[in-house]
LUMDREN-64618 format. One record per residue: residue number from 1; residue in one letter; chain; x, y, z of N, C-alpha, C in turn. Coordinates in nm, 2 decimals. Example, Ala and Ser with C-alpha at 12.3 -4.5 7.8 and 13.67 -1.06 7.14 Angstrom:
BEGIN
REC,1,a,A,1.32,-0.57,0.78,1.23,-0.45,0.78,1.32,-0.33,0.78 $
REC,2,s,A,1.28,-0.22,0.71,1.37,-0.11,0.71,1.29,0.00,0.79 $
END
This chain:
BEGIN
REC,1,x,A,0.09,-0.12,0.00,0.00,0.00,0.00,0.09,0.12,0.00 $
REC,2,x,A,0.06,0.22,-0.09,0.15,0.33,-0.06,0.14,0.44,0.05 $
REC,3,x,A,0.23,0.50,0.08,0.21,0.57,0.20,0.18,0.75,0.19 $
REC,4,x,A,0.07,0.80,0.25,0.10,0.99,0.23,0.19,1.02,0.26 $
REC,5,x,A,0.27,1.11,0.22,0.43,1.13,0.28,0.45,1.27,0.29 $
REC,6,x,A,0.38,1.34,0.26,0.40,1.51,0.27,0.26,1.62,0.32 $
REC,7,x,A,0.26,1.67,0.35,0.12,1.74,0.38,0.18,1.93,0.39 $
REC,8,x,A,0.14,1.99,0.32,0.16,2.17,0.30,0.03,2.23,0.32 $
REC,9,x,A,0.03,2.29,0.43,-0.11,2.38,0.46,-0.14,2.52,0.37 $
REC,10,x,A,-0.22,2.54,0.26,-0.24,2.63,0.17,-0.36,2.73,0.25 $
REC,11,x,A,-0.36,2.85,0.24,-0.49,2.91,0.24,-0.57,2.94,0.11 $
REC,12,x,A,-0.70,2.97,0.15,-0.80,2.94,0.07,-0.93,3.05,0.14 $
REC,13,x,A,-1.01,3.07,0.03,-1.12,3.08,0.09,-1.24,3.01,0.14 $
REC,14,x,A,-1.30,3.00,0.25,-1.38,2.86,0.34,-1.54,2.90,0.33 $
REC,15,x,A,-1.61,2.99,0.18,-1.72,2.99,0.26,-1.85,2.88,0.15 $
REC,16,x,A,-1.76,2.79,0.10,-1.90,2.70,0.06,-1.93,2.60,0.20 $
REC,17,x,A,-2.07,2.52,0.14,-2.14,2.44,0.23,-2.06,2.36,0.26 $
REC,18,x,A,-2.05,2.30,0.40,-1.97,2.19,0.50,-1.99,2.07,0.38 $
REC,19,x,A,-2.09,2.02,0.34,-2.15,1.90,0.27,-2.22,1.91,0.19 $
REC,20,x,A,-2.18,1.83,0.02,-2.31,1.84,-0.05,-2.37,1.71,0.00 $
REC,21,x,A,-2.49,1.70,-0.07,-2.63,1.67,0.01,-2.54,1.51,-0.06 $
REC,22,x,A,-2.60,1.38,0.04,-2.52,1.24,-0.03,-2.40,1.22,-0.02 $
REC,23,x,A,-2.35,1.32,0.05,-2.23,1.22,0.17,-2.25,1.28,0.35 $
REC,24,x,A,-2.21,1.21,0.39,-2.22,1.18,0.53,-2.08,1.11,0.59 $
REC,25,x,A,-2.07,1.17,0.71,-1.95,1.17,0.73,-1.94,1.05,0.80 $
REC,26,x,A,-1.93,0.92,0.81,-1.97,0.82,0.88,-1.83,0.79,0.97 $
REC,27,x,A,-1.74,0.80,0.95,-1.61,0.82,1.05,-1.49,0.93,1.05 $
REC,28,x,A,-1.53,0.99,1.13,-1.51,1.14,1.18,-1.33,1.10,1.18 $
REC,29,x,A,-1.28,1.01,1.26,-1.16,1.00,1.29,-1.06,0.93,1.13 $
REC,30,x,A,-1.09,0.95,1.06,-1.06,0.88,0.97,-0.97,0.97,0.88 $
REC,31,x,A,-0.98,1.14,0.89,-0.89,1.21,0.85,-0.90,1.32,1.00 $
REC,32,x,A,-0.77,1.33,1.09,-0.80,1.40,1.22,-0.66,1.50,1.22 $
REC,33,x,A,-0.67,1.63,1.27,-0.60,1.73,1.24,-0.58,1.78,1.42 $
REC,34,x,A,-0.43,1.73,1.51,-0.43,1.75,1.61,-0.28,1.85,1.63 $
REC,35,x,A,-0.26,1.95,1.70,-0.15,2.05,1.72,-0.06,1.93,1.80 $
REC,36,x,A,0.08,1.93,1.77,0.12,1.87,1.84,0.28,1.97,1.87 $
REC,37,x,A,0.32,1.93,2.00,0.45,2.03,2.11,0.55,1.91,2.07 $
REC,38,x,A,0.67,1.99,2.08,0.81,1.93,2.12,0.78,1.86,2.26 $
REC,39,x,A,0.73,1.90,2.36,0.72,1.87,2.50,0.61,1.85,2.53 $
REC,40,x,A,0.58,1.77,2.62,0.42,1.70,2.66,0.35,1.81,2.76 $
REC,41,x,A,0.24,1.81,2.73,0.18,1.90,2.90,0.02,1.85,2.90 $
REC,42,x,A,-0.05,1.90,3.00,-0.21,1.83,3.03,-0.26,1.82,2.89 $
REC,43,x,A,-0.26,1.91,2.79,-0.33,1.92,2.67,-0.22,1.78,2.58 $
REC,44,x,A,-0.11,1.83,2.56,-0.02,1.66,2.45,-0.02,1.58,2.51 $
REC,45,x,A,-0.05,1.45,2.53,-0.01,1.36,2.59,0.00,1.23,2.49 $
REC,46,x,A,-0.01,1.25,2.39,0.01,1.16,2.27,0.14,1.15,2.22 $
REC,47,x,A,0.24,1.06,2.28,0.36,1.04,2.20,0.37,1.00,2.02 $
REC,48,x,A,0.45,1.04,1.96,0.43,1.07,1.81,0.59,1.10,1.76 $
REC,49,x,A,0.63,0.97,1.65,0.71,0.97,1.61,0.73,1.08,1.46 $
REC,50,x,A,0.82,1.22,1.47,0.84,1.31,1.37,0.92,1.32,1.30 $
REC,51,x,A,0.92,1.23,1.18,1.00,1.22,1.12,0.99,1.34,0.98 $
REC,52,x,A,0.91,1.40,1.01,0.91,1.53,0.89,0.88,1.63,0.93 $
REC,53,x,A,0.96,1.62,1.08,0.97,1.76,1.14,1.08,1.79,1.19 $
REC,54,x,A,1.20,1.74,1.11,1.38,1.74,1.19,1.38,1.58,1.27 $
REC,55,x,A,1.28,1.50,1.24,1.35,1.38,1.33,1.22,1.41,1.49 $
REC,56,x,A,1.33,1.28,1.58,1.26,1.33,1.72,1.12,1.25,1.75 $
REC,57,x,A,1.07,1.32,1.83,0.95,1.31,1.85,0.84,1.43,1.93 $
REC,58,x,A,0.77,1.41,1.95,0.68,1.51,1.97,0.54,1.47,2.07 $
REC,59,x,A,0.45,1.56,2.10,0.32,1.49,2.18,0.21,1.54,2.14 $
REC,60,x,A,0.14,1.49,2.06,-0.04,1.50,2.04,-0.09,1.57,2.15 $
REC,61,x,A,-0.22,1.66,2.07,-0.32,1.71,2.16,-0.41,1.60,2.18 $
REC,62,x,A,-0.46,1.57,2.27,-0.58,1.47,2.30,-0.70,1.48,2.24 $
REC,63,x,A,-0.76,1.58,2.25,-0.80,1.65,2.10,-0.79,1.74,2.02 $
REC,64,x,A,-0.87,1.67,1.91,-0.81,1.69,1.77,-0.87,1.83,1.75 $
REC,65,x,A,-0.77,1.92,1.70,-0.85,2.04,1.66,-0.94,2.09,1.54 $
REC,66,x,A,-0.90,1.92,1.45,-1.02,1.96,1.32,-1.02,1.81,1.32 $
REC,67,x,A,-1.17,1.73,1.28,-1.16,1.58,1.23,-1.25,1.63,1.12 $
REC,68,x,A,-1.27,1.48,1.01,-1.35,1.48,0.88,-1.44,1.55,0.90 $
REC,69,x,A,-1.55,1.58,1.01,-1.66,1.65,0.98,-1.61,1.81,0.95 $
REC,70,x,A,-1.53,1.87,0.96,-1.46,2.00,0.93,-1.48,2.03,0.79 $
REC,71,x,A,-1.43,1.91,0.70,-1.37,1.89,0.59,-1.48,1.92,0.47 $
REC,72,x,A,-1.53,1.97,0.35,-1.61,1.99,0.24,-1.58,1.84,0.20 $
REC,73,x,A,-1.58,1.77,0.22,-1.54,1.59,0.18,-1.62,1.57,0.04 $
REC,74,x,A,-1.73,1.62,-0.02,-1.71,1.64,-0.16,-1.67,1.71,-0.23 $
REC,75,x,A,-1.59,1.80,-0.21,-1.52,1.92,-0.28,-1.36,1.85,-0.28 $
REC,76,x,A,-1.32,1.73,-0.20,-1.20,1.71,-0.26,-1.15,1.71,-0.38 $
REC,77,x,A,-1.01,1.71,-0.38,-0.98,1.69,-0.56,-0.87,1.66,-0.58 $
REC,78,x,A,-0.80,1.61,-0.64,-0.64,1.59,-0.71,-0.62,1.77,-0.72 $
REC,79,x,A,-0.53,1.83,-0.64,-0.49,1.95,-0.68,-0.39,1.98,-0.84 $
REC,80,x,A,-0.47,2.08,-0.93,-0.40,2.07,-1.00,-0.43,1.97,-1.13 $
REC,81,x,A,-0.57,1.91,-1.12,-0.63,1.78,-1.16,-0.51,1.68,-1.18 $
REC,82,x,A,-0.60,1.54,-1.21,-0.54,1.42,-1.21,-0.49,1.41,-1.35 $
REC,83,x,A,-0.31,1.44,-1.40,-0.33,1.43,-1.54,-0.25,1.35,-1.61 $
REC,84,x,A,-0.22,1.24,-1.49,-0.14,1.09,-1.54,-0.16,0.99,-1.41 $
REC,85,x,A,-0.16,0.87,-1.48,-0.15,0.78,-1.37,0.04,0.74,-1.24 $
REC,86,x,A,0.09,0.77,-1.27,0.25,0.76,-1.24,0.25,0.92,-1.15 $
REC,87,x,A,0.36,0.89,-1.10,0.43,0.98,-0.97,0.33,1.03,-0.85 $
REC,88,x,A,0.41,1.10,-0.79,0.36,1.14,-0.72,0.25,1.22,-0.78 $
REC,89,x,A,0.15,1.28,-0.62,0.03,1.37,-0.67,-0.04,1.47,-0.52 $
REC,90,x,A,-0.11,1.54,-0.54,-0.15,1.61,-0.44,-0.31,1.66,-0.43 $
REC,91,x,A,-0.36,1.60,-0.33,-0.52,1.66,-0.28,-0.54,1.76,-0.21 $
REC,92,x,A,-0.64,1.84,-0.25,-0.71,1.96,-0.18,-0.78,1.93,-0.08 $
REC,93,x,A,-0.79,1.95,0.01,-0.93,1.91,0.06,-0.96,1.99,0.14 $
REC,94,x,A,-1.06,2.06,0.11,-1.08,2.22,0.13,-1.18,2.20,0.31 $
REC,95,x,A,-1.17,2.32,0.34,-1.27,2.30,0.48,-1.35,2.34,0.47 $
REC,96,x,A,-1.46,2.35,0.56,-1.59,2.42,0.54,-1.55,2.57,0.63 $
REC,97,x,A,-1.67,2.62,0.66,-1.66,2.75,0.70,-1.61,2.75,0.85 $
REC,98,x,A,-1.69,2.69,0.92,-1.64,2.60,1.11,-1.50,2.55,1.11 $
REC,99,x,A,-1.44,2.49,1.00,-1.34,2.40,1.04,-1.20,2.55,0.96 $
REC,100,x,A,-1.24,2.61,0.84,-1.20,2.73,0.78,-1.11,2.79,0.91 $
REC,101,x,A,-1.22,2.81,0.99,-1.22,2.93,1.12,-1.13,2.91,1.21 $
REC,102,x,A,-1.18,2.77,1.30,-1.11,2.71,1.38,-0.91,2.72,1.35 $
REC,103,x,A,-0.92,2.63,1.19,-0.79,2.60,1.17,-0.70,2.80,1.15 $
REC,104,x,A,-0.79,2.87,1.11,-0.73,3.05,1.09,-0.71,3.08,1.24 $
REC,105,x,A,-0.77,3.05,1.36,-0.76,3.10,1.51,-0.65,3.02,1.55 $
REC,106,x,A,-0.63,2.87,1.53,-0.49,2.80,1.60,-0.37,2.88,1.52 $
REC,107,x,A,-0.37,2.90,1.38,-0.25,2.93,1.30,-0.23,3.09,1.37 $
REC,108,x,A,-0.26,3.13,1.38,-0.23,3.28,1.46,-0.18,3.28,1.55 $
REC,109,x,A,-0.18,3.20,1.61,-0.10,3.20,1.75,-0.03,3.07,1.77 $
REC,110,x,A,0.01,2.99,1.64,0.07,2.84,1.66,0.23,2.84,1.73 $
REC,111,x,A,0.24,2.93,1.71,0.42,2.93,1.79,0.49,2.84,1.72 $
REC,112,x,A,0.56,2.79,1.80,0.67,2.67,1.77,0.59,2.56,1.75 $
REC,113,x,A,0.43,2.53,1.74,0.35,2.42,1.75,0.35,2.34,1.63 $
REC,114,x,A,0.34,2.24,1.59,0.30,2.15,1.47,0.17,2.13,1.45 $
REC,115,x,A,0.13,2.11,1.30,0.03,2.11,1.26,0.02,1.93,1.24 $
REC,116,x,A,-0.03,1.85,1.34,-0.03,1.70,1.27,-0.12,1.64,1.19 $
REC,117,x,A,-0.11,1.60,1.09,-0.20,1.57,1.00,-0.24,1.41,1.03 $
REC,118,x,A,-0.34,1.33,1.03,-0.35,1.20,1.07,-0.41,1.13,0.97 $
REC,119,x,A,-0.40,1.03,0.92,-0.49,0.95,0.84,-0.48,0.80,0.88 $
REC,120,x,A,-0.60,0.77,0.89,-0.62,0.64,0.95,-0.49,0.60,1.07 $
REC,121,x,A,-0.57,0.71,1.15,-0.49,0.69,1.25,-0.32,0.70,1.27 $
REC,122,x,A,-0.27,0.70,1.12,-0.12,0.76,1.11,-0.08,0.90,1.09 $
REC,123,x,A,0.00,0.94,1.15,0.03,1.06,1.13,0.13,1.07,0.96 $
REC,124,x,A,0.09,1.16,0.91,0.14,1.10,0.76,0.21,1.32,0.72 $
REC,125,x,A,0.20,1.36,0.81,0.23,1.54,0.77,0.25,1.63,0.93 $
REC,126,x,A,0.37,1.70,0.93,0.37,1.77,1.02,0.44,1.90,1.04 $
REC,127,x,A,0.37,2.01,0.98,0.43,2.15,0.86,0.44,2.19,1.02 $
REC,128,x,A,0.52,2.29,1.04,0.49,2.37,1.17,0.45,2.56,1.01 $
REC,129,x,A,0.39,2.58,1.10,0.36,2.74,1.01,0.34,2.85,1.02 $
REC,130,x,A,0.41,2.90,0.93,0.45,3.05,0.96,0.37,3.14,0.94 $
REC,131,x,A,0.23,3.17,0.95,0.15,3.24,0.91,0.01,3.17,0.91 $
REC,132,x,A,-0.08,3.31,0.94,-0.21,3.27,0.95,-0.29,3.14,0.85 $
REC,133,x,A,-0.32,3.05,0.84,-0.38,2.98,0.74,-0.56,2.96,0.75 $
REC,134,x,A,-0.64,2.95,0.64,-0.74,2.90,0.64,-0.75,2.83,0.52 $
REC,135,x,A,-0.90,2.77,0.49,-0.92,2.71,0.37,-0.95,2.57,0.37 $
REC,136,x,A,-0.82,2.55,0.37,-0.79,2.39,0.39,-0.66,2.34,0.35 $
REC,137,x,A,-0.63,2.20,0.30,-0.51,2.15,0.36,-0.47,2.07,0.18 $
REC,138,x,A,-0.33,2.10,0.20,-0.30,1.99,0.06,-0.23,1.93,0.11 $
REC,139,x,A,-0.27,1.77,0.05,-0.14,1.61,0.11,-0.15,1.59,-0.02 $
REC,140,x,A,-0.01,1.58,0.02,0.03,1.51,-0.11,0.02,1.32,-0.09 $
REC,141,x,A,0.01,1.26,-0.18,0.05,1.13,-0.18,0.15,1.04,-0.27 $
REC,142,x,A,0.19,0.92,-0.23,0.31,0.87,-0.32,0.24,0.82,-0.47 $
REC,143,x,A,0.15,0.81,-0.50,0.09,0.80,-0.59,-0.03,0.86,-0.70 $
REC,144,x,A,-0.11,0.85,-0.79,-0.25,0.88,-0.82,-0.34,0.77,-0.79 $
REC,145,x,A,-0.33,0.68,-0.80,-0.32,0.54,-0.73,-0.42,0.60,-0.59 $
REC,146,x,A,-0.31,0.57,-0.51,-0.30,0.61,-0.39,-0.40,0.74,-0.34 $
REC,147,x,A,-0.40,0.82,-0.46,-0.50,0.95,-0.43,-0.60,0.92,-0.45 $
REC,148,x,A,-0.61,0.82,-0.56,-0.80,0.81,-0.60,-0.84,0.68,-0.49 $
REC,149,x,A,-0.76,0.63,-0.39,-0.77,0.54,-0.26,-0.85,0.61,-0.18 $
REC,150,x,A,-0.77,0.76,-0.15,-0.82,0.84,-0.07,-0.90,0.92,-0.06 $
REC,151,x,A,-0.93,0.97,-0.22,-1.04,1.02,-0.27,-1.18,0.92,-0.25 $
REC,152,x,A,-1.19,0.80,-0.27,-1.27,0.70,-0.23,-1.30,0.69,-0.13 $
REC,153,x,A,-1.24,0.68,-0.02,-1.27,0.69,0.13,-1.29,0.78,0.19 $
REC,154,x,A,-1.21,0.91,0.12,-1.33,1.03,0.16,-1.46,1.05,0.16 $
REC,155,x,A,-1.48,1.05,0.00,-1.63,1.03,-0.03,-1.73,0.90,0.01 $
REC,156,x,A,-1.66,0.86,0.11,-1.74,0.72,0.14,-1.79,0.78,0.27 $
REC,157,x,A,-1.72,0.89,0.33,-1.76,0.92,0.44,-1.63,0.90,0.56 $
REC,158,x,A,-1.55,0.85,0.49,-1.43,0.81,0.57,-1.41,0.66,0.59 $
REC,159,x,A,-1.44,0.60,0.51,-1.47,0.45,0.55,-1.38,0.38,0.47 $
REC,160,x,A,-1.26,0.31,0.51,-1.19,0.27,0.43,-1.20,0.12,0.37 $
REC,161,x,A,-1.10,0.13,0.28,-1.13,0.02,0.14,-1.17,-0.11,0.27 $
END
């Protein structure tokens, strides 16, 4: 199976609908977006190996500051459309207006904090960022393959293969 290997936080504008009508988000935890510290405290307590963040390791927030319901989950897309099957590739996956907001309030004041990206419970992206962000999020993946996997299981509601 190939693996997501990169995640870059773009801004955007966040004001279409959370969902078009015929998807449903049936597992929330299936794409989850948690701030994670160099150092543990009451809020990290999730050990987490960061290997795309200088090495190390680091500590999850217990909770997640954005999961799939955040996410416009039919508005995903191959960024840049899908326009060969080979190499690498990258998904949009834009946020709704609630999850928009949320992710623009942590990025203003994220300090030295990490952005962890999760998918199926892996941490697969961990940008720390230098500026306000909203919108939503681009991951890249090792394949197109691999994107239209996750494009699938998005629009499934988060439900994997």
């Amino acid at each position: 199976m190939a693996v997501v290997t990169t995640c870059v936080v773009l801004s955007a504008c966040g004001g279409e609908e959370s969902k078009p009508p015929g998807i449903a988000v049936r597992n929330p935890e299936y794409l989850v977006v948690r701030t994670i510290r160099r150092e543990a405290d009451a809020d990290h307590t999730i050990r987490v190996d960061l290997p795309f963040a200088g090495g190390g390791y680091g500590f999850a927030a217990s909770s997640p500051l954005l999961d799939l319901t955040a996410f416009d989950v039919g508005a995903a897309t191959f960024a840049g459309g899908r326009t060969s099957i080979v190499g690498e590739a990258s998904l949009w996956l834009p946020l709704n207006p609630e999850g928009s907001r949320r992710l623009a309030a942590w990025s203003e004041h994220a300090g030295d904090d990490l952005l962890g990206i999760f998918l199926k419970g892996r941490l697969v992206a961990a940008p720390r960022l230098e500026s306000r962000i909203s919108g939503g999020i681009l991951v890249r993946v090792s394949s197109k393959s691999e994107g239209d996997r996750v494009l699938r299981e998005l629009r499934s509601g988060g439900v994997p293969e």
